[in-house]
C-alpha positions in Angstrom: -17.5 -0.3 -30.5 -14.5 -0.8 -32.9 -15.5 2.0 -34.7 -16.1 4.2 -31.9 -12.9 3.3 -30.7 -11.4 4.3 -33.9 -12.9 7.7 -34.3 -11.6 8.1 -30.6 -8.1 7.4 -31.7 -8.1 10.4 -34.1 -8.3 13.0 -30.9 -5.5 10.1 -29.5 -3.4 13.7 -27.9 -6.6 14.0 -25.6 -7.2 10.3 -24.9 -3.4 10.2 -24.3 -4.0 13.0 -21.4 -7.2 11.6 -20.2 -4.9 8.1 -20.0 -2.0 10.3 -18.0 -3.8 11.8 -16.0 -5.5 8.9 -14.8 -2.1 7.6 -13.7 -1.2 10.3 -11.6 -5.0 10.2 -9.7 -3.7 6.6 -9.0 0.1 7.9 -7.6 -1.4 10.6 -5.9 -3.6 8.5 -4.0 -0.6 6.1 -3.3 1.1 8.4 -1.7 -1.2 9.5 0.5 -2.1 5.8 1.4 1.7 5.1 1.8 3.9 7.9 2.9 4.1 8.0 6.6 3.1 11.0 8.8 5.1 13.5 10.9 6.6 12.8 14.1 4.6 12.5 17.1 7.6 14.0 19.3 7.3 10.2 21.1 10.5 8.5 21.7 11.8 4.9 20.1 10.2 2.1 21.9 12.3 -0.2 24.0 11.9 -4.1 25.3 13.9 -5.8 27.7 15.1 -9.5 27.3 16.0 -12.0 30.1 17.9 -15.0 28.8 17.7 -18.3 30.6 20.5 -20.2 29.4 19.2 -24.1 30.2 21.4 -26.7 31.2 22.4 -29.7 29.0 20.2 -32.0 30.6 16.8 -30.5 30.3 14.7 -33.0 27.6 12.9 -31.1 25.1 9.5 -32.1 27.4 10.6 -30.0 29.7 11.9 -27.3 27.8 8.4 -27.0 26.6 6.4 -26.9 29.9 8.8 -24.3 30.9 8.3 -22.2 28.4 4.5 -22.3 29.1 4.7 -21.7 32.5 7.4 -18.6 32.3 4.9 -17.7 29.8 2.0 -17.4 32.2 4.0 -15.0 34.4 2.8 -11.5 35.4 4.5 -9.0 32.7 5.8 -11.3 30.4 4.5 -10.4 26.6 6.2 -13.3 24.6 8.5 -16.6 25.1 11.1 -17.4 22.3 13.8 -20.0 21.8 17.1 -20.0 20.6 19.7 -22.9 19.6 23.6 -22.6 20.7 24.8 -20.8 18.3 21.9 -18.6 17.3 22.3 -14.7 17.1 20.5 -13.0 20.0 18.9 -10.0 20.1 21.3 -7.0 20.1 23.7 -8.9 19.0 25.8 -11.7 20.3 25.6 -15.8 20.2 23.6 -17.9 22.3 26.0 -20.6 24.4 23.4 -23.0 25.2 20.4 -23.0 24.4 17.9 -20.5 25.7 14.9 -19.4 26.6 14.1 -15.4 25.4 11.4 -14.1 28.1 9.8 -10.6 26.4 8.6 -7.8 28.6 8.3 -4.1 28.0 9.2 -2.8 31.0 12.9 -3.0 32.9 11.6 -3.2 36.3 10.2 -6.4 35.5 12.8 -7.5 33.7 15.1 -7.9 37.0 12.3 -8.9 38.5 11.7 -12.0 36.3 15.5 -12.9 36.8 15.0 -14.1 40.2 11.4 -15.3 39.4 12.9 -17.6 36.2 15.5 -19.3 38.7 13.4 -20.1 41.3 10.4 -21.3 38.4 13.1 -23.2 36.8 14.7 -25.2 39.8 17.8 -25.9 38.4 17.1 -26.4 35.0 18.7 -22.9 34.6 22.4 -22.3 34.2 22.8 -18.8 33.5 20.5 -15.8 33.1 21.2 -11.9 31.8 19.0 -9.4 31.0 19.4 -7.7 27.1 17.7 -4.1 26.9 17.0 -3.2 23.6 15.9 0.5 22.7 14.5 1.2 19.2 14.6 4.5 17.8 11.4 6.6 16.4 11.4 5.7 12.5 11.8 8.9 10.4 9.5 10.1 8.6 8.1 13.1 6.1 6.5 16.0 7.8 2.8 16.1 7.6 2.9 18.5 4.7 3.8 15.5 2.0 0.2 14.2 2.4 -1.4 17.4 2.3 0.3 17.9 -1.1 -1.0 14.3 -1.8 -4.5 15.6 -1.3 -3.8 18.4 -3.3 -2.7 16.6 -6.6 -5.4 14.0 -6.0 -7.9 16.5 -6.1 -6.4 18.4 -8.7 -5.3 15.5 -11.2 -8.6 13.9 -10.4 -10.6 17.2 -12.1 -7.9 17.3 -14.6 -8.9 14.0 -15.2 -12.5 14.6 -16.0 -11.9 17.7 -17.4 -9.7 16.1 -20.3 -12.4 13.2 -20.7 -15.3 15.5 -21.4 -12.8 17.6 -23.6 -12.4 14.4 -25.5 -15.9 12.8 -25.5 -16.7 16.5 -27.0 -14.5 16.0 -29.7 -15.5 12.6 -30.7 -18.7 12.4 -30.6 -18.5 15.7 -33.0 -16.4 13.2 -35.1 -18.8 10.3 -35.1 -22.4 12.9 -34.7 -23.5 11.3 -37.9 -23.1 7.6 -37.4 -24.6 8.1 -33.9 -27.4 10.0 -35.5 -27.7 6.6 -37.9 -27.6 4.3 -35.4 -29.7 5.8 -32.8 -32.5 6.2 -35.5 -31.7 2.5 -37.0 -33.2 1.2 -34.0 -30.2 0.5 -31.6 -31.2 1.4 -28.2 -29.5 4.6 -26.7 -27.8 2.1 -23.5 -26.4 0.4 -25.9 -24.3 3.3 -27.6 -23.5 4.6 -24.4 -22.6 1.0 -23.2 -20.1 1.2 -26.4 -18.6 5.4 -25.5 -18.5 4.0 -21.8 -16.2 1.0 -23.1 -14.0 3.1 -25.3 -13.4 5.5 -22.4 -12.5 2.3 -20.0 -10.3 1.5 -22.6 -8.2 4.6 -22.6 -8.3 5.0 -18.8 -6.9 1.2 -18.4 -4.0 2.6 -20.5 -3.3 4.9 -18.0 -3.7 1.9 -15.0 -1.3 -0.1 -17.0 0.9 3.3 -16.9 0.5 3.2 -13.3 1.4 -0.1 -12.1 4.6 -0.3 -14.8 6.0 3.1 -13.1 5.2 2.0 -9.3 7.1 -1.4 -10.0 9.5 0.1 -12.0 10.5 2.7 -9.4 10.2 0.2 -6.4 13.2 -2.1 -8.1 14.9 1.4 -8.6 14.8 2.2 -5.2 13.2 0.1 -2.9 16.9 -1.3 -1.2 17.5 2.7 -0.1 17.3 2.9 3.7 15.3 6.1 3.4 13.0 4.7 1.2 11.8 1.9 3.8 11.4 4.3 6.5 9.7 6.7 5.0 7.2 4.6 3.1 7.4 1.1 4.4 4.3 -0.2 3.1 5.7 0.8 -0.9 8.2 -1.5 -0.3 6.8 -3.8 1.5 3.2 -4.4 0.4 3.4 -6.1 -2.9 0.1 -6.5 -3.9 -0.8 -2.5 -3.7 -0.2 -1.4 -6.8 -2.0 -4.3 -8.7 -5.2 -3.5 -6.1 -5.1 0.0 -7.1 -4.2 -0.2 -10.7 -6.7 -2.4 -12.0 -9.5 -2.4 -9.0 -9.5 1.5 -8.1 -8.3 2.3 -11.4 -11.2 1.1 -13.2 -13.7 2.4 -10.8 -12.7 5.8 -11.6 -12.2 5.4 -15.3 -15.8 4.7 -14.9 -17.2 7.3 -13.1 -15.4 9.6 -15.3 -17.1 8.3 -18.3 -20.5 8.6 -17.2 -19.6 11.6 -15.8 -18.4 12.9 -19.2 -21.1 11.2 -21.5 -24.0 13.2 -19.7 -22.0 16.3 -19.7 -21.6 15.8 -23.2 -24.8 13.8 -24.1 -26.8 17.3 -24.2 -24.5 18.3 -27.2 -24.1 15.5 -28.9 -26.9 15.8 -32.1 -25.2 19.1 -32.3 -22.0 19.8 -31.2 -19.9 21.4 -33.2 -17.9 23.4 -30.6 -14.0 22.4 -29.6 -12.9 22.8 -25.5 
């Protein structure tokens, strides 16, 4: 393989773009994976909060079987807790402390603020009702992933395009010491095993290429506000690019191996021609 891999080296300007363009099948699929879609012409969500500010003598016992049982009330999606002091939602400082009742609707919200006093029996000095309203994220129109698809597709044939190009060229360089070994004795899966491993070897360049610019450009950027809501999940997701690079990655280096060895496999007692 080591001298495969050196005979490869001398058509190293079409390994090189074999390598590249193997990086930019990766990004291109990133993008589609990760930029977010158009708007839906939905509004922001919203959430209503009632806050049960409990008195000073409530034991933490009973602070807890409240919670359950305010929990178990029609309507109510989630039951939080808050110290004095603590920041509440929208803003503001907790008293006391507090019990945060969740619901998605503001009808029941008023409704749960006569339902918590009369649950609670006194344990309850205070309650107000927080609505919160969150606004619909923004995101790229629908046309970034369609160009997404469009330079996958199109790096992905470059991509095999430039390996057969080079597996052409070097197995014109090395016809004669294939010829050798192939009538030496050494059986034919083993040579290809060999072209197959020099051809992983030039596409895991291109991987490497990969994950250095996606990490690279997510320290650049990844504080931008834009950034985060157009494409959470780059920022976000930190094991993505090592998944892609060097799982998915590989896989296709592969596949365009194979697919370039029995392209060029026909020509390869006689090749002489150049793509």
């Amino acid at each position: 393989m080591g001298e495969l891999l050196r005979a490869s080296l001398r058509e190293w300007p079409r390994w090189l773009g074999f390598s590249v363009a193997v990086a930019l099948v990766l990004a291109s699929g990133s993008a589609m994976a990760l930029l977010q879609g158009g708007r839906t012409g939905e509004e922001g969500g919203a959430a209503w909060v009632v806050v049960a500010y409990l008195s000073e003598e409530v034991s933490d016992p009973e602070l807890n079987r409240l919670g359950w049982e305010l929990w178990e009330l029609g309507g109510v999606e989630r039951v939080s807790f808050r110290f004095a002091g603590d920041e509440l939602p929208g803003g503001g400082v907790a008293e006391t402390r507090a019990l945060l009742i969740w619901t998605g609707e503001e009808a029941r919200a008023l409704a749960l603020n006569e339902e918590v006093l009369r649950l609670a029996q006194g344990k309850i000095s205070d309650v107000e009702v927080i609505g919160l309203r969150f606004p619909a994220p923004a995101r790229l129109p629908p046309l970034s992933r369609v160009i997404s698809l469009v330079a996958l597709v199109f790096f992905a044939f470059a991509s095999l395009v430039l390996a057969r190009s080079a597996t052409v060229r070097t197995l014109a360089g090395w016809r004669n010491e294939w010829e050798l070994l192939r009538h030496s004795g050494i059986e034919p899966w083993i040579l290809a095993g060999n072209f197959l491993g020099t051809v992983v070897l030039w596409g895991f360049l291109g991987c490497i290429f990969y994950v250095s610019v996606f990490l690279g450009l997510r320290g650049a950027v990844g504080g931008v506000p834009g950034v985060r809501e157009v494409a959470p999940g780059y920022v976000s997701n930190g094991a993505f690019p090592y998944l892609v690079g060097f799982i998915v990655g590989p896989v296709w280096t592969v596949l365009a191996g194979i697919f370039s060895f029995l392209l060029s496999g026909s020509r390869s007692r006689g090749v002489t021609s150049e793509i």
